[in-house]
C-alpha positions as CSV (number, residue, x, y, z in Angstrom):
1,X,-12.2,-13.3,-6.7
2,X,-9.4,-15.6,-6.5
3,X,-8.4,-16.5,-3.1
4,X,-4.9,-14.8,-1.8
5,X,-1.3,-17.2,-1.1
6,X,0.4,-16.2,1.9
7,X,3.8,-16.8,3.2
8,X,4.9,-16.4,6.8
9,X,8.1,-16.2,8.2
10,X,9.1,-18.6,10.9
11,X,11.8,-16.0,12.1
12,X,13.4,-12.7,11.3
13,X,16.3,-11.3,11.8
14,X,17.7,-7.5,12.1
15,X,20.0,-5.1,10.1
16,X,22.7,-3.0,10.9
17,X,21.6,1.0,10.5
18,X,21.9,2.6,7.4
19,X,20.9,6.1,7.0
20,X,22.5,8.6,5.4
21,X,21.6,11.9,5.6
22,X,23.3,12.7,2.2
23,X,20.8,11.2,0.4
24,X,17.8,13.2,2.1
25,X,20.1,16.2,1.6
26,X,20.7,15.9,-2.4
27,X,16.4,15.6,-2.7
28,X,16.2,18.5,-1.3
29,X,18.2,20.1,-4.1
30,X,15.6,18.9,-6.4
31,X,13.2,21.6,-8.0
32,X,9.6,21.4,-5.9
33,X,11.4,19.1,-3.2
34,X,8.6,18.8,-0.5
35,X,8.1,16.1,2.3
36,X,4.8,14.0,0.8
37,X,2.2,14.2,2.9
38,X,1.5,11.6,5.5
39,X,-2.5,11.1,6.1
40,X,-4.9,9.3,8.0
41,X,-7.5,6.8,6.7
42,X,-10.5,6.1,9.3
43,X,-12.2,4.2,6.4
44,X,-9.4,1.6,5.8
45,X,-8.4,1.5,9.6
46,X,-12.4,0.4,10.1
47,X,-12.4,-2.2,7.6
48,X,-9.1,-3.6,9.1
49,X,-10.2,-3.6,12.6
50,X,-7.3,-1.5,13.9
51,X,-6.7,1.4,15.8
52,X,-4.8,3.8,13.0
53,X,-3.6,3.3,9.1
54,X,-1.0,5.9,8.1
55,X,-0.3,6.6,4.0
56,X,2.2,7.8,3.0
57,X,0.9,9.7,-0.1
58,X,3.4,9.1,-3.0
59,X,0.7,10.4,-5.5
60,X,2.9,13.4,-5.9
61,X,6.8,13.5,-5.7
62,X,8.7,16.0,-7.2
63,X,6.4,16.8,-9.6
64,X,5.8,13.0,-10.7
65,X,2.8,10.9,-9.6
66,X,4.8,8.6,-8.2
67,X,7.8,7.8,-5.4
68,X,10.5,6.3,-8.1
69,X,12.1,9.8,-8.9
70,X,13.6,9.4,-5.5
71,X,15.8,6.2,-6.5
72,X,16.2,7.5,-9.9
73,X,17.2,10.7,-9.4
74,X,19.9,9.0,-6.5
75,X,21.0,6.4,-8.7
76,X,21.8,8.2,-11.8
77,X,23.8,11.3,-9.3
78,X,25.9,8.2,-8.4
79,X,25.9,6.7,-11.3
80,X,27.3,10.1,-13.1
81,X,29.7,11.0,-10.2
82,X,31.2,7.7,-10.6
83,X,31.8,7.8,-14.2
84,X,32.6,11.7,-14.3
85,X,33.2,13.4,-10.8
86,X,34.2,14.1,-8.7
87,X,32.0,17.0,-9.2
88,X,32.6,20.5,-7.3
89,X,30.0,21.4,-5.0
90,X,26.6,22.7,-6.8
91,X,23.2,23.8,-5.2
92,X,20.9,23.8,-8.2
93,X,20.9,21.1,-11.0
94,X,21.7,23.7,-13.3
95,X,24.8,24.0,-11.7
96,X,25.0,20.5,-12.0
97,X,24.5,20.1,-15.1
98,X,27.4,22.9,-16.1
99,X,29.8,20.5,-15.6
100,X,27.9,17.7,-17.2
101,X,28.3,19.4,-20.3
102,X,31.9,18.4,-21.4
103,X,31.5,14.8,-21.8
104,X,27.8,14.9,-23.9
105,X,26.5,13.1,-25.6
106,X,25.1,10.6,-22.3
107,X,22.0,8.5,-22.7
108,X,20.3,7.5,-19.8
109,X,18.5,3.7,-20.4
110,X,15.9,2.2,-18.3
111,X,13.6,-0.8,-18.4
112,X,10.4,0.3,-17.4
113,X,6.6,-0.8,-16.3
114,X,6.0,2.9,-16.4
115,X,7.2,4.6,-13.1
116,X,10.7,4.3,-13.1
117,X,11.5,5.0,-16.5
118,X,9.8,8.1,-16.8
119,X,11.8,9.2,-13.5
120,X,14.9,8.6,-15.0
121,X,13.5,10.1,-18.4
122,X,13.0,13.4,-16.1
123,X,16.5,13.2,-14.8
124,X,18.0,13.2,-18.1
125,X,15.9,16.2,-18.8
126,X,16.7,18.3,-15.9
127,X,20.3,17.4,-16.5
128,X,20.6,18.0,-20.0
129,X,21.0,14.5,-20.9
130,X,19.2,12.1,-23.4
131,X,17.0,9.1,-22.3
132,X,15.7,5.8,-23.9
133,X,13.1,4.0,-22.0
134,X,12.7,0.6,-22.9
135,X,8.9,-1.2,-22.2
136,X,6.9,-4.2,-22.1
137,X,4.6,-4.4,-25.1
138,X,1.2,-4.6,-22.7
139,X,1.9,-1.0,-21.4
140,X,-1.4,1.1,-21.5
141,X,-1.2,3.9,-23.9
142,X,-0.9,6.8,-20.7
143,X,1.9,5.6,-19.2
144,X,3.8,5.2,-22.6
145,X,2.5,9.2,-23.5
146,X,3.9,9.8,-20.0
147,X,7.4,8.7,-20.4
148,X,7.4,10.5,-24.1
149,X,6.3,13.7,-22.8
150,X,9.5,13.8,-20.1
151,X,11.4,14.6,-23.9
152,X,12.6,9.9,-24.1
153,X,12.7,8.0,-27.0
154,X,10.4,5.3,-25.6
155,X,11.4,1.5,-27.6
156,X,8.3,-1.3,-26.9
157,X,10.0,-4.4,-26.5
158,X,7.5,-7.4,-27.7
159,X,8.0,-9.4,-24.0
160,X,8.0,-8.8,-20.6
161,X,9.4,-6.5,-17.9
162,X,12.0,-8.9,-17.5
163,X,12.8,-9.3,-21.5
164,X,13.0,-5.4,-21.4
165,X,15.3,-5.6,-18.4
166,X,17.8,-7.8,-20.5
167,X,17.6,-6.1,-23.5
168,X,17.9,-2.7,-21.5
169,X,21.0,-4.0,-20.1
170,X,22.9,-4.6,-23.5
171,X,23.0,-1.3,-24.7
172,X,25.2,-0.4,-21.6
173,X,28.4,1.7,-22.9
174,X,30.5,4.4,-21.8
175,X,28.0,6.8,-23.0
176,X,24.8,4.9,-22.3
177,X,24.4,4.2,-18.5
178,X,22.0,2.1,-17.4
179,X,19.8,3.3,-14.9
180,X,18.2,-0.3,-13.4
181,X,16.2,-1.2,-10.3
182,X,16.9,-4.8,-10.6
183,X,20.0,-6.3,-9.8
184,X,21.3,-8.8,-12.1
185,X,25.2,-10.8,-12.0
186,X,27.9,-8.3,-12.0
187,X,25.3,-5.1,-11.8
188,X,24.3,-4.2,-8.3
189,X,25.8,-0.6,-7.9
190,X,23.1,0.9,-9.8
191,X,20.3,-0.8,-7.8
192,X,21.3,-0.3,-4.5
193,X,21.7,3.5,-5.0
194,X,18.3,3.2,-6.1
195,X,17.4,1.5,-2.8
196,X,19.7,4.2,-0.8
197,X,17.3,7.0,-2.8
198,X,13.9,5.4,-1.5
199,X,15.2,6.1,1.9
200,X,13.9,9.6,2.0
201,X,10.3,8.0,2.2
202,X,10.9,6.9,5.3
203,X,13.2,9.5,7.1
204,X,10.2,11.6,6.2
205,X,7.9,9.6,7.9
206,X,9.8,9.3,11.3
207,X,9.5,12.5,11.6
208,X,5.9,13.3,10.6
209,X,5.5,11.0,13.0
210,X,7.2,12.7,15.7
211,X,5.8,16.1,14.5
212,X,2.3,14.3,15.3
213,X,3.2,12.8,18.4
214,X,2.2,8.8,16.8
215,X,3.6,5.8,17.5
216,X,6.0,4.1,15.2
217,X,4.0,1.4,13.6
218,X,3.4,-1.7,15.0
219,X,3.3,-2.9,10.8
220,X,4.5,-1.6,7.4
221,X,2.8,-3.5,4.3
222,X,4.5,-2.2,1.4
223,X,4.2,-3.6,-2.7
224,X,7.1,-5.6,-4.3
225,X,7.8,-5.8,-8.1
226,X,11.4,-6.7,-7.8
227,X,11.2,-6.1,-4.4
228,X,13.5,-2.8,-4.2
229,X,11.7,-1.0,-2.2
230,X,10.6,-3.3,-0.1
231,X,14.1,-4.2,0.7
232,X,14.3,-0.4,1.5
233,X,11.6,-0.8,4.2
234,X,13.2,-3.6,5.7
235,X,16.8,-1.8,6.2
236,X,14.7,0.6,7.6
237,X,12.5,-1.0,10.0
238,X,14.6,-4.0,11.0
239,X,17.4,-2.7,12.6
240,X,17.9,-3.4,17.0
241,X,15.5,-1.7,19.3
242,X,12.9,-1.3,16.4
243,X,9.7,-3.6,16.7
244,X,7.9,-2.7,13.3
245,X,7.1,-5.7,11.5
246,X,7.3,-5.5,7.4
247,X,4.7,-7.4,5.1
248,X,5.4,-7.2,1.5
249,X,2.4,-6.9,-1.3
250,X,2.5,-8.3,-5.0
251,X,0.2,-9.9,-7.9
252,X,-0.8,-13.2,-7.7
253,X,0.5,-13.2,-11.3
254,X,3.8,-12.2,-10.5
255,X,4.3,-13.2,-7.0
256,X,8.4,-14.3,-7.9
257,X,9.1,-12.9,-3.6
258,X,6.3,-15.3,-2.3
259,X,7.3,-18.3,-4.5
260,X,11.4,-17.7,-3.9
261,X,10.2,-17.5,0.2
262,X,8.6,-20.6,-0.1
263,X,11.2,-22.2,-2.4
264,X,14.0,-21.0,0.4
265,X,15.7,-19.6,-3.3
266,X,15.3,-17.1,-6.2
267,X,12.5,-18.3,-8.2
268,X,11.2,-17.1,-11.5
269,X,7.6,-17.0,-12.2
270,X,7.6,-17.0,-15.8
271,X,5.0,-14.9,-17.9
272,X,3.0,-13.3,-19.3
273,X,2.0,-11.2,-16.0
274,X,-1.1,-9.4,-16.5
275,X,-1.7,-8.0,-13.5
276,X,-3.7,-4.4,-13.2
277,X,-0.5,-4.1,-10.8
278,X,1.6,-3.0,-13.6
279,X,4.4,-1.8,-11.7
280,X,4.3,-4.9,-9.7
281,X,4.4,-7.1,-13.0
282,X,8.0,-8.7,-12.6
283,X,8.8,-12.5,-13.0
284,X,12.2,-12.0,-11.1
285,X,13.0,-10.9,-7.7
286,X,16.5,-8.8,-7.7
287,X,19.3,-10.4,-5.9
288,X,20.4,-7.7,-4.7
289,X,17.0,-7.3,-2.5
290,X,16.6,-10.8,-1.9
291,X,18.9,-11.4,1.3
292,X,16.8,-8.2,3.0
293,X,13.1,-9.4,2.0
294,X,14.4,-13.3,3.3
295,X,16.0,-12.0,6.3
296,X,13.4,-9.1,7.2
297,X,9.7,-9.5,5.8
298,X,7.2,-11.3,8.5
299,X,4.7,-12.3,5.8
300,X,3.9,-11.9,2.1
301,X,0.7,-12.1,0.3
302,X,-0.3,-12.4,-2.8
303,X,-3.5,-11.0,-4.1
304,X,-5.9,-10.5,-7.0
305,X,-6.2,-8.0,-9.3
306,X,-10.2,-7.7,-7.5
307,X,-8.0,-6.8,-4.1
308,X,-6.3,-4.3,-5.4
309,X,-9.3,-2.6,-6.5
310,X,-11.3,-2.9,-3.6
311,X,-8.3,-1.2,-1.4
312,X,-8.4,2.1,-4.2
313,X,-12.0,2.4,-3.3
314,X,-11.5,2.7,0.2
315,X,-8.7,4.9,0.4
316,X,-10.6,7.1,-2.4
317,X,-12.8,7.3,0.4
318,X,-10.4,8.7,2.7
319,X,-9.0,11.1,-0.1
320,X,-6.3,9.2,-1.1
321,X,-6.0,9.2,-5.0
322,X,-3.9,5.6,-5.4
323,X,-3.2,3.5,-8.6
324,X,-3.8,-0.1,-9.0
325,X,0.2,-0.9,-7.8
326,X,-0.1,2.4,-5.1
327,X,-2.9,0.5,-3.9
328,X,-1.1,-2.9,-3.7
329,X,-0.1,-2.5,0.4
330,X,-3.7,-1.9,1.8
331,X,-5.0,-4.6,-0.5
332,X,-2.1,-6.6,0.9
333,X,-3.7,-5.7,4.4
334,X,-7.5,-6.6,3.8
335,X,-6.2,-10.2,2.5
336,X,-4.5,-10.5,5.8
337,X,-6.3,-9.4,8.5
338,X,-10.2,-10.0,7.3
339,X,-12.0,-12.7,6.0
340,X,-11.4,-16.3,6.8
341,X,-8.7,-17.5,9.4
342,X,-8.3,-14.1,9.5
343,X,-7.9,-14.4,13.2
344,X,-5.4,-16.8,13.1
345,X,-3.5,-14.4,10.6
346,X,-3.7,-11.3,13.2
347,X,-2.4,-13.5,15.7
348,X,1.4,-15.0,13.6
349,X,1.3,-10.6,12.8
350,X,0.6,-9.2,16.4
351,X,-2.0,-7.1,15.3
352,X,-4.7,-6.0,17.4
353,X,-7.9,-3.7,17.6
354,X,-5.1,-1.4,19.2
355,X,-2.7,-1.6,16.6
356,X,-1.4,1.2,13.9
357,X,0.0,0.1,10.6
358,X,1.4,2.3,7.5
359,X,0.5,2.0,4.2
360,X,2.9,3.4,1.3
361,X,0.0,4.7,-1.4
362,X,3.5,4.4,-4.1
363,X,1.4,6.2,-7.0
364,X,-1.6,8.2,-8.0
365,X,-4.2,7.7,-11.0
366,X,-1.1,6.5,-13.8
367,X,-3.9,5.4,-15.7
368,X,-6.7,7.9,-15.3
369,X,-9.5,6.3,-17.3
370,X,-8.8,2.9,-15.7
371,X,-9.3,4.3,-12.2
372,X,-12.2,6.5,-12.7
373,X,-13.6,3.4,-14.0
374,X,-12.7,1.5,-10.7
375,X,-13.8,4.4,-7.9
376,X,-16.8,5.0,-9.9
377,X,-19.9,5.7,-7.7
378,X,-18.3,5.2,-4.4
């Protein structure tokens, strides 16, 4: 297995507060809105020498085995609102929708490494709208049947994430919105609605916390691709009075966060990327993140595709169903805090046989046959 790069922050610095209970509010106008569950893992929590690892169990959201409706489904509201609200005050989609209905034909577009796009594939559906999901040419059959079946007319673009991105982003019109959750020059209101929406995740967890009577983590480790979400964790976790440190996860195939941190700038780490990590397949960090994962993460690591699928064995043991990218953040973990120097690792991190960190398990088994190929026999 090839040996991890890690990246630790001399300092950090905090964020000003910004939760919005309208966001949590408009999910829970979603059909089958539930909090996911957060869960204990004894087996990973062992293997890491800690006290307690809490998952948050993204495997399924809203119907979806993974967390991306949330931003999607935000985003494109917005997105809608801006370019045909003010809308009058609805409870159901439906309802939604109704008013929608006077300026189709809209197209939702998305560039894709599976997740996101079919999310904004089943927004256009439950709105009434029409989708085009544009993806990389390496993208396993599944997860291309996955975005068709949400009713999108799925175009394989012979590149990269990133070449899909750009391509994605020409076809923007009146009548075509793009639905992005990368940032690119002069397109950042899209993206950071799609940030905004991931805030649910963690509003959730506060309180499941609370309801349990934890502690707030001592350590989040959560997976960047273009580092959305982890820029979510960050304006989360790094604001005064809050002592939760953030690590961020990705490929060492694609690790464009690691190399940009080390670089003090934006870096590209050109392809191809041919990570297992699919969703985490990205050459290019989005700008619009970048200031938050600079500012706010304490470390990132970069790991094999080997690490990855050690970490879904060993939250399959704990009952935790979570795909090659879910999996990303406890992989991201192990790297850190065991094997060699490991010590001296725990020790820049804080962490401690009394510590509790969180893991955010982002999706389930997107490519069944691949993972009952990897948890095979454990």
């Amino acid at each position: 297995m090839e040996n991890p790069r890690f990246y630790f922050a001399p300092e950090t610095r905090s964020f000003p507060v910004q939760v919005s209970a309208e966001v949590l509010d408009f999910h829970q106008k979603l059909p089958g809105y539930r909090a996911t569950p957060l869960v204990s893992a004894p087996t990973l929590a062992r293997s890491l020498d800690v006290k307690q690892v809490w998952v948050k169990d993204e495997q399924n959201r809203l119907g979806l085995p993974a967390y991306k409706i949330l931003g999607a489904s935000w985003a494109t509201y917005k997105e809608l609102e801006t370019h045909f609200g003010p809308f009058e005050a609805w409870e159901t989609l439906s309802e939604l929708a109704k008013q929608l209905k006077p300026h189709l034909p809209v197209t939702l577009i998305a560039a894709t490494d599976g997740n996101h796009g079919r999310a904004v594939a089943r927004m256009a559906y439950w709105l009434g709208l029409q989708a085009k999901i544009l993806v990389p040419a390496d993208m396993v059959p599944s997860r291309r049947e996955a975005i068709v079946s949400e009713g999108a007319v799925l175009e394989v673009i012979d590149g990269s994430y990133d070449e899909a991105v750009e391509r994605a982003a020409q076809q923007a019109s009146d009548r075509h919105l793009v639905i992005s959750d990368t940032s690119w020059e002069g397109y950042t209101r899209v993206p950071a609605w799609v940030v905004e929406g991931y805030s649910t995740i963690f509003q959730e967890v506060d309180s499941q916390l609370q309801d349990l009577q934890a502690t707030v983590p001592d350590l989040v480790a959560v997976q960047m691709g273009v580092g959305s979400l982890a820029s979510a964790v960050v304006q989360h976790c790094c604001t005064p009075g809050r002592k939760t440190k953030v690590v961020g996860v990705e490929p060492l195939a694609a690790d464009c966060v690691l190399q940009s941190l080390l670089q003090g700038t934006l870096t590209e780490v050109p392809g191809p990327h041919h990570s297992i990590m699919a969703g985490l397949n990205c050459g290019n960090t989005s700008p619009l993140a970048w200031p938050y994962l600079q500012g706010g993460l304490q470390a990132a690591v970069a790991v094999a595709d080997e690490g990855a699928q050690n970490a879904m064995r060993l939250l399959a043991k704990d009952g935790i169903i979570s795909g090659e990218s879910g999996a990303a953040g406890a992989a991201g973990l192990l790297a850190l805090l065991t094997g060699a120097q490991a010590e001296t690792r725990r020790e820049k991190l804080g962490i401690t046989r009394d510590s509790t960190l969180l893991v955010v398990s982002t999706e389930g088994a997107t490519d069944p046959e691949n993972y009952q190929r990897i948890v095979a026999g454990i």
